[in-house]
Backbone as CSV, one residue per row, in Angstrom:
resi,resn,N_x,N_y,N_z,CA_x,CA_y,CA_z,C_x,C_y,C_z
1,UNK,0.836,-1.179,0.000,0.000,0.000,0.000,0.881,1.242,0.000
2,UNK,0.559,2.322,-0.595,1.357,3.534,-0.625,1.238,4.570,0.096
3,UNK,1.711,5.379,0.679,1.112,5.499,1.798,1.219,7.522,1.521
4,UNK,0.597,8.377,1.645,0.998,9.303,1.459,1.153,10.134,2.384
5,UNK,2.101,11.536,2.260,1.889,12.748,3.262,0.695,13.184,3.699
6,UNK,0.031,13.224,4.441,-1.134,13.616,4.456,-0.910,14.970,5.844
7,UNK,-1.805,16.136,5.516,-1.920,17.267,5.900,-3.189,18.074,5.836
8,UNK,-3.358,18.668,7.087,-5.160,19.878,6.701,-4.366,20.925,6.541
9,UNK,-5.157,21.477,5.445,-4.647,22.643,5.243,-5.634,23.490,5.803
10,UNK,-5.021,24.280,6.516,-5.579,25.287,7.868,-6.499,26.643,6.982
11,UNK,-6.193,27.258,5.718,-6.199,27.792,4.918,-7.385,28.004,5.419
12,UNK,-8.263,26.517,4.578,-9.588,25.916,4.279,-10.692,25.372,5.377
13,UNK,-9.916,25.218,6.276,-10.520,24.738,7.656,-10.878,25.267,8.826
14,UNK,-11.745,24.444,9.032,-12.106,25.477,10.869,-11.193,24.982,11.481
15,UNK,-11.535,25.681,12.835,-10.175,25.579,13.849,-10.205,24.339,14.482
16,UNK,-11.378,23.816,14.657,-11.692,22.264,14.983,-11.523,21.362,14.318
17,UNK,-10.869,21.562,13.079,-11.305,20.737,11.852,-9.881,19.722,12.457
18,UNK,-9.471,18.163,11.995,-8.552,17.546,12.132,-8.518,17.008,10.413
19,UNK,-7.371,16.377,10.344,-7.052,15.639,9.036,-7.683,14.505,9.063
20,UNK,-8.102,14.015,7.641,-8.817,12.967,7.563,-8.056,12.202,7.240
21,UNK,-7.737,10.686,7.835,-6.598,9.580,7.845,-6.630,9.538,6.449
22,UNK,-5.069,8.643,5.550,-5.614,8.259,4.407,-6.344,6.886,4.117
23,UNK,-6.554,6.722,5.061,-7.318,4.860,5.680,-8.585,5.484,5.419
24,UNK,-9.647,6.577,6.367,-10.302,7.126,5.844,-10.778,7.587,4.557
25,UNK,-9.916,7.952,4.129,-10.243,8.881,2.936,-10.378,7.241,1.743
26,UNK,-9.698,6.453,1.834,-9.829,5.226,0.812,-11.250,4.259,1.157
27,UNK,-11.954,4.405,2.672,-13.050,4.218,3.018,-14.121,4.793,2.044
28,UNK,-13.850,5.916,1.890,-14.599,6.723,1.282,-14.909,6.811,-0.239
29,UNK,-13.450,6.399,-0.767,-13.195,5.779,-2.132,-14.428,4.406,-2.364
30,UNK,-13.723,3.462,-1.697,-14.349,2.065,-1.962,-15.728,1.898,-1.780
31,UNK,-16.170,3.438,-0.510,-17.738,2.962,-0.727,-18.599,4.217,-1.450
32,UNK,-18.236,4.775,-2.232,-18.653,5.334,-3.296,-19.322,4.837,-4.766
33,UNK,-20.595,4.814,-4.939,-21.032,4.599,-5.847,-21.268,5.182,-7.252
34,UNK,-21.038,6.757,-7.326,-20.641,6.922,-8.367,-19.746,8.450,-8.445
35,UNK,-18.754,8.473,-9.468,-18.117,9.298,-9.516,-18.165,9.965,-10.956
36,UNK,-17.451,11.414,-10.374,-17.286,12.336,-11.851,-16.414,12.065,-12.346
37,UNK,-16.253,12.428,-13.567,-14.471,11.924,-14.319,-14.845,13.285,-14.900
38,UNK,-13.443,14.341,-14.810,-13.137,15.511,-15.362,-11.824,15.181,-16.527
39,UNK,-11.733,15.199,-17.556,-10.986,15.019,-18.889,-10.962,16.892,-19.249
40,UNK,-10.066,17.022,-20.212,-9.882,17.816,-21.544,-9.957,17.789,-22.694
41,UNK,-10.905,18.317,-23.719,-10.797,18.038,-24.846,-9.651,18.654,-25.624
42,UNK,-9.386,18.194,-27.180,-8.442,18.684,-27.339,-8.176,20.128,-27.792
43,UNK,-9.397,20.653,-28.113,-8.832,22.053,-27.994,-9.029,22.757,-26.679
44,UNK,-8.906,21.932,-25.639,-8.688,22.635,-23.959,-10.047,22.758,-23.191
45,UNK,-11.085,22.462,-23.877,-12.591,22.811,-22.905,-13.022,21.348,-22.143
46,UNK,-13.115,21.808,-20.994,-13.071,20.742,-19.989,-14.679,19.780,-20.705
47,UNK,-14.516,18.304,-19.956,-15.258,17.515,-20.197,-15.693,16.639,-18.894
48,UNK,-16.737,16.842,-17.786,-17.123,16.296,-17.400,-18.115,15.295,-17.142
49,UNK,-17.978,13.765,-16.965,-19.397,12.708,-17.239,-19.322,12.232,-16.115
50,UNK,-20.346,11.756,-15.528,-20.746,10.570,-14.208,-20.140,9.139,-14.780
51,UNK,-19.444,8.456,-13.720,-19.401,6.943,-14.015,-19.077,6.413,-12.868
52,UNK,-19.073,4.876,-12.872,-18.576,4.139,-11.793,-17.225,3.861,-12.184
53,UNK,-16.868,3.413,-10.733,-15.877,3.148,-10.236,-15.014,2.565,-9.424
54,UNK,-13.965,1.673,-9.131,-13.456,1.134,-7.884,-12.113,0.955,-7.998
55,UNK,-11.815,1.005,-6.739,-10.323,0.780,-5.859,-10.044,0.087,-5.663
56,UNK,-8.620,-0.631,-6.516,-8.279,-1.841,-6.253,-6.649,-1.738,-6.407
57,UNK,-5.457,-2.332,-5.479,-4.508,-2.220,-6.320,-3.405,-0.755,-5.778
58,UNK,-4.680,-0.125,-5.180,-3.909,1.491,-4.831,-4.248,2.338,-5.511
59,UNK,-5.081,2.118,-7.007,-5.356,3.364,-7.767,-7.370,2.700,-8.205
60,UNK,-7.397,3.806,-8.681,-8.847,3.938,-9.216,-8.807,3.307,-10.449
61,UNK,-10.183,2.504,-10.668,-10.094,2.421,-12.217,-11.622,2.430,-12.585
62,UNK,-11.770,2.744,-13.657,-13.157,3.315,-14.691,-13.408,2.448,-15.463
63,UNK,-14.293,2.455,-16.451,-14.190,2.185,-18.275,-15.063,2.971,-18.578
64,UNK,-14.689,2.994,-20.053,-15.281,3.823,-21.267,-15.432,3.077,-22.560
65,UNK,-16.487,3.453,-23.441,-16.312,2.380,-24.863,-15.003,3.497,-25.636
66,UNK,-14.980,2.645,-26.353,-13.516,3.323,-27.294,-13.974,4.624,-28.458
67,UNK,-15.158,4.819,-28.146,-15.672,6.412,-29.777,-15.941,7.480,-28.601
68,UNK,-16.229,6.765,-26.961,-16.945,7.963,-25.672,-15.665,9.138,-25.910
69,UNK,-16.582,10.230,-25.563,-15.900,11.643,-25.910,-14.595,11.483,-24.295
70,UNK,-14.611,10.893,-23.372,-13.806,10.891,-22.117,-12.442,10.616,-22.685
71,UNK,-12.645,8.834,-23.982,-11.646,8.116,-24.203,-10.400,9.427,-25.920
72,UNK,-11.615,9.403,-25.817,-10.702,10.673,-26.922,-9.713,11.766,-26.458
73,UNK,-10.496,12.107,-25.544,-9.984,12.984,-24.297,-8.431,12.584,-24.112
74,UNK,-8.646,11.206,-23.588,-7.470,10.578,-22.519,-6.478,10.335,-23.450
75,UNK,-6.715,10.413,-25.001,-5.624,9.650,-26.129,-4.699,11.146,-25.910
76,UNK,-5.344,12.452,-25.724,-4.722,13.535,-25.798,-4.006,14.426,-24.480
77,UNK,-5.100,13.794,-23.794,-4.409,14.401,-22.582,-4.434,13.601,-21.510
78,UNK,-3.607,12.814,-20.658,-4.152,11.579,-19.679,-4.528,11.792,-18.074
79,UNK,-4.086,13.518,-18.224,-4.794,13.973,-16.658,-5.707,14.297,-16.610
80,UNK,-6.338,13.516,-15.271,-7.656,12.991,-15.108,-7.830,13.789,-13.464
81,UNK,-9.263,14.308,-12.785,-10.084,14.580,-11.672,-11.013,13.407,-11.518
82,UNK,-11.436,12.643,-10.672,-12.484,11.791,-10.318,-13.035,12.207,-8.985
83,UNK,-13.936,12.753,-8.699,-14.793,13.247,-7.289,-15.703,12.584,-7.591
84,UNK,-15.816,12.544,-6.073,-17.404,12.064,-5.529,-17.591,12.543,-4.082
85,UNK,-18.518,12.386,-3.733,-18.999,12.472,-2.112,-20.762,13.185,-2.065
86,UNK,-21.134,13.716,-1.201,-22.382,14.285,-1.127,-23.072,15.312,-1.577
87,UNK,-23.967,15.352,-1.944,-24.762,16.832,-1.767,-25.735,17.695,-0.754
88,UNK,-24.864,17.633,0.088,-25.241,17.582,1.427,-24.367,18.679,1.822
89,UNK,-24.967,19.847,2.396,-23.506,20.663,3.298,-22.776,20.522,4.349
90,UNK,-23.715,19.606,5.226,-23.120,19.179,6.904,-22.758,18.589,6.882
91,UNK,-22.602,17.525,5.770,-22.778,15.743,6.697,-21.561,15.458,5.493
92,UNK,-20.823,14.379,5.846,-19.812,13.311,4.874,-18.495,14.212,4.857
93,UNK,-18.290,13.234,3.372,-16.885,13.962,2.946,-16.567,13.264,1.404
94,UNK,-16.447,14.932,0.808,-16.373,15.012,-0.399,-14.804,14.564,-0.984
95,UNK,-14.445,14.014,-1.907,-13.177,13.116,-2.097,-12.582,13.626,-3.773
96,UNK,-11.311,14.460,-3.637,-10.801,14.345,-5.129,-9.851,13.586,-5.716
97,UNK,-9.722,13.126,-6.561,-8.657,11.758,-6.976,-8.062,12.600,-8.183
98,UNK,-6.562,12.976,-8.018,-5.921,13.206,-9.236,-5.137,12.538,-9.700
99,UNK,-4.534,12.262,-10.724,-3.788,11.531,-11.404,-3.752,11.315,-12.994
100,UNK,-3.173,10.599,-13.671,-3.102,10.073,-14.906,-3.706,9.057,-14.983
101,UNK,-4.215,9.082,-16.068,-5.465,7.750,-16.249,-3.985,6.883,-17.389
102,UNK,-3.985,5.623,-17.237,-3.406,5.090,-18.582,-4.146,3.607,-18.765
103,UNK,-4.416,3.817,-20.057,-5.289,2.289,-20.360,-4.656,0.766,-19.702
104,UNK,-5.579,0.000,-19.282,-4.932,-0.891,-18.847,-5.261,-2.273,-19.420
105,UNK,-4.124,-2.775,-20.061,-3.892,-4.212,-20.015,-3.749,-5.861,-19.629
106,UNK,-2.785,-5.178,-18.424,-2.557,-6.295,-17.726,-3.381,-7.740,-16.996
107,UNK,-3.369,-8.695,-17.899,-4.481,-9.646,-17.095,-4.497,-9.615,-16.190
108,UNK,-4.106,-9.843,-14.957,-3.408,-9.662,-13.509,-4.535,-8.675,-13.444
109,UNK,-4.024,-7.633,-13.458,-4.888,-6.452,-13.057,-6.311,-6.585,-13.443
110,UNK,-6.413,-6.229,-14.844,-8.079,-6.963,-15.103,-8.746,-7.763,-14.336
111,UNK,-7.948,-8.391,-14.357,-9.116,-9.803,-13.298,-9.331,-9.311,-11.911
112,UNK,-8.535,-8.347,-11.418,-8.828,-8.473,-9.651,-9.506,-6.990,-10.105
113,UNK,-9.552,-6.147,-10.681,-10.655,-5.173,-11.050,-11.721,-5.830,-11.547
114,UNK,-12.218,-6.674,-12.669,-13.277,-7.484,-12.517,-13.985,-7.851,-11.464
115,UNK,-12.893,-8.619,-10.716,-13.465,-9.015,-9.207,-14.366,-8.301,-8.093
116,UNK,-13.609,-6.806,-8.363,-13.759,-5.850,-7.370,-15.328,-5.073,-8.030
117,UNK,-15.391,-5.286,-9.582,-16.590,-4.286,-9.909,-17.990,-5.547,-9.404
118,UNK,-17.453,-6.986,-9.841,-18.264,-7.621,-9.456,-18.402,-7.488,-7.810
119,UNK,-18.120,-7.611,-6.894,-18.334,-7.810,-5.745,-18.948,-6.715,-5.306
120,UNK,-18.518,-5.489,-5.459,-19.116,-3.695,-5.289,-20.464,-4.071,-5.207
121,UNK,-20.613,-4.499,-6.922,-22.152,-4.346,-7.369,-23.002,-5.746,-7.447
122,UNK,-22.698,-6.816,-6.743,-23.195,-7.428,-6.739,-23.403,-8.418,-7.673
123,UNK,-22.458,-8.428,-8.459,-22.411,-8.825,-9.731,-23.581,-8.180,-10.944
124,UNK,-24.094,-7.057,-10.714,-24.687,-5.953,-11.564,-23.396,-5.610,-12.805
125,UNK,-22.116,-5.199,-12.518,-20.744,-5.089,-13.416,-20.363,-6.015,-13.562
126,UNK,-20.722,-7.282,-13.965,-19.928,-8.610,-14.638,-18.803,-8.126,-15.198
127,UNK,-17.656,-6.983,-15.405,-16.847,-7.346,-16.487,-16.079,-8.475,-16.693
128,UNK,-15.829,-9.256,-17.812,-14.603,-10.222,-18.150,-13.713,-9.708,-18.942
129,UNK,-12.569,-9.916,-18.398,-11.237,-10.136,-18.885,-10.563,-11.084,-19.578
130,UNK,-10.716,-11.118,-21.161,-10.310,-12.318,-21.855,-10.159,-11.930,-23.586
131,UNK,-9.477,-12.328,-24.125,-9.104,-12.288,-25.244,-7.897,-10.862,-25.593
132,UNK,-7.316,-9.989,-24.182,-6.217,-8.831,-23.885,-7.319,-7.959,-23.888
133,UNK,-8.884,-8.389,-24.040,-9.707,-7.205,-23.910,-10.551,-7.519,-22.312
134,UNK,-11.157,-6.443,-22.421,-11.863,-6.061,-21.004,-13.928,-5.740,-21.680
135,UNK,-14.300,-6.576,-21.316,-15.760,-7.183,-21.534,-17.068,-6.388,-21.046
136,UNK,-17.923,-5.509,-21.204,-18.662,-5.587,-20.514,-19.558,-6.588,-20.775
137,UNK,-21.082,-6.740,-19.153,-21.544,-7.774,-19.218,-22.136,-8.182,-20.595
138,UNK,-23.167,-7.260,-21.023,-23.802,-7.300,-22.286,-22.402,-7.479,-23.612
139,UNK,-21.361,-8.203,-22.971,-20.659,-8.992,-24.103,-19.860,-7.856,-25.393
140,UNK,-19.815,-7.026,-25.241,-19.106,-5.722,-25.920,-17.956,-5.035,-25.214
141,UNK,-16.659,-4.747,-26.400,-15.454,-4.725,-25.304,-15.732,-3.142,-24.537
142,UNK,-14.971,-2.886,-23.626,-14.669,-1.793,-23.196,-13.664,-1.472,-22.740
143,UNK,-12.713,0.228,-22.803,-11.194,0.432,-22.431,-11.085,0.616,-20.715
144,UNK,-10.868,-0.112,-20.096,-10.170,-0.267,-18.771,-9.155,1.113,-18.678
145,UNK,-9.160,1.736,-17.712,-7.989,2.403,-16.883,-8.001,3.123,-15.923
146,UNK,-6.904,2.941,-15.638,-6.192,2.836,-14.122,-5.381,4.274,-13.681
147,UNK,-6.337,4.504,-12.447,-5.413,6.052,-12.088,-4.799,5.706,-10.832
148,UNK,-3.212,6.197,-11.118,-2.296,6.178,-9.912,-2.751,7.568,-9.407
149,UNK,-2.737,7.720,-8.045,-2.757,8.964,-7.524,-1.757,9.502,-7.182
150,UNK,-2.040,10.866,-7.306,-0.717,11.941,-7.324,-0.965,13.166,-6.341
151,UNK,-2.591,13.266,-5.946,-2.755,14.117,-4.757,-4.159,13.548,-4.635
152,UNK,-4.481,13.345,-4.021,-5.977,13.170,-3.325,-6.776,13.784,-2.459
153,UNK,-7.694,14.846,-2.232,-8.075,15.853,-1.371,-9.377,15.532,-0.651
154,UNK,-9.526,15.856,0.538,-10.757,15.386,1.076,-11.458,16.071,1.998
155,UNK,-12.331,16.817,1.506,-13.170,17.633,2.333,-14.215,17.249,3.064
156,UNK,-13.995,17.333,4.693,-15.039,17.261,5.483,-16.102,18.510,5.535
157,UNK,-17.462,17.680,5.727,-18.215,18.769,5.969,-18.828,18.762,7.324
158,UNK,-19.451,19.736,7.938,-20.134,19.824,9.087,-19.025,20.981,10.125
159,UNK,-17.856,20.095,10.451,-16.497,21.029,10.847,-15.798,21.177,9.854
160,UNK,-15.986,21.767,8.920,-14.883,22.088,7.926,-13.494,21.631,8.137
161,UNK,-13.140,20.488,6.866,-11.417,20.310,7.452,-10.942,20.173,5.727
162,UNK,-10.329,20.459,5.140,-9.356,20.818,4.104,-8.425,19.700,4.038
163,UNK,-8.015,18.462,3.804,-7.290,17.356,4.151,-6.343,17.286,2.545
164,UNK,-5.522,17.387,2.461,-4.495,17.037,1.284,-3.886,15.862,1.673
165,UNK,-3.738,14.850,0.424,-2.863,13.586,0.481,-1.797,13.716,-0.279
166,UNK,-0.929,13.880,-0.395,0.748,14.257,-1.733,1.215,12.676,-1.608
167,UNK,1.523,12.243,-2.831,2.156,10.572,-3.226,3.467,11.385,-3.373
């Protein structure tokens, strides 16, 4: 597991506020049901869509079909935003995931992300991993990838706390 600096930034926070562990903050990851994915198109105008998602491995991973405006995105530019958390002002904690998205291959990996979308959802995300492609259930391929994180931010609400993670 990787473990990062983690810090509140006082900036952003009340005076009560404490840092949110990064044990926490990956709590928060894994039980998240759906997230934003922020991309760039290529002439620079941001692109945001809803999708699922899960944590496996240490980094996040998605899919997209191969014509979705996200995957065009990622051929051009591979830094990626993934948030999620509430719409709620008091309560939870809102979660940002930065990093580079890069398509993923690796059977190894596939399969224990398979595993992980199946188990999340109950087996609702069947993906299979077979033929160097990545399956959805309804039997049509889809592009797998995998974000290492490079800062991860996590805002509490109720006591305001500002939490930065640096890899």
């Amino acid at each position: 597991m990787r473990t990062p600096v983690t810090s509140l930034d006082t900036r952003y926070s009340s005076p009560k506020a404490s840092a949110i562990t990064w044990s926490q903050t990956v709590e928060e990851i894994e039980a998240a049901e759906l997230f934003w994915l922020a991309t760039v198109r290529s002439d620079g105008r941001p692109h945001v869509t809803p999708l699922v998602a899960v944590w496996a491995r240490d980094e996040l991973h998605f899919t997209t079909g191969p014509a979705e405006q996200k995957t065009l995105n990622l051929r051009t530019n591979a830094h990626v935003a993934l948030t999620t958390g509430r719409n709620e002002w008091n309560d939870g904690v809102d979660v940002v995931v930065e990093g580079v998205a890069q398509r993923q291959s690796d059977l190894a990996v596939m399969e224990d992300v398979a595993t992980v979308f199946q188990t999340k959802w109950d087996g609702r995300w069947a993906y299979e991993p077979r033929d160097g492609g990545f399956f959805h259930p309804d039997d049509f391929e889809v592009e797998l990838y995998s974000v290492l994180p490079t800062k991860v931010l996590a805002f509490a609400k109720g006591t305001f706390g500002h939490t930065v993670h640096n890899f």
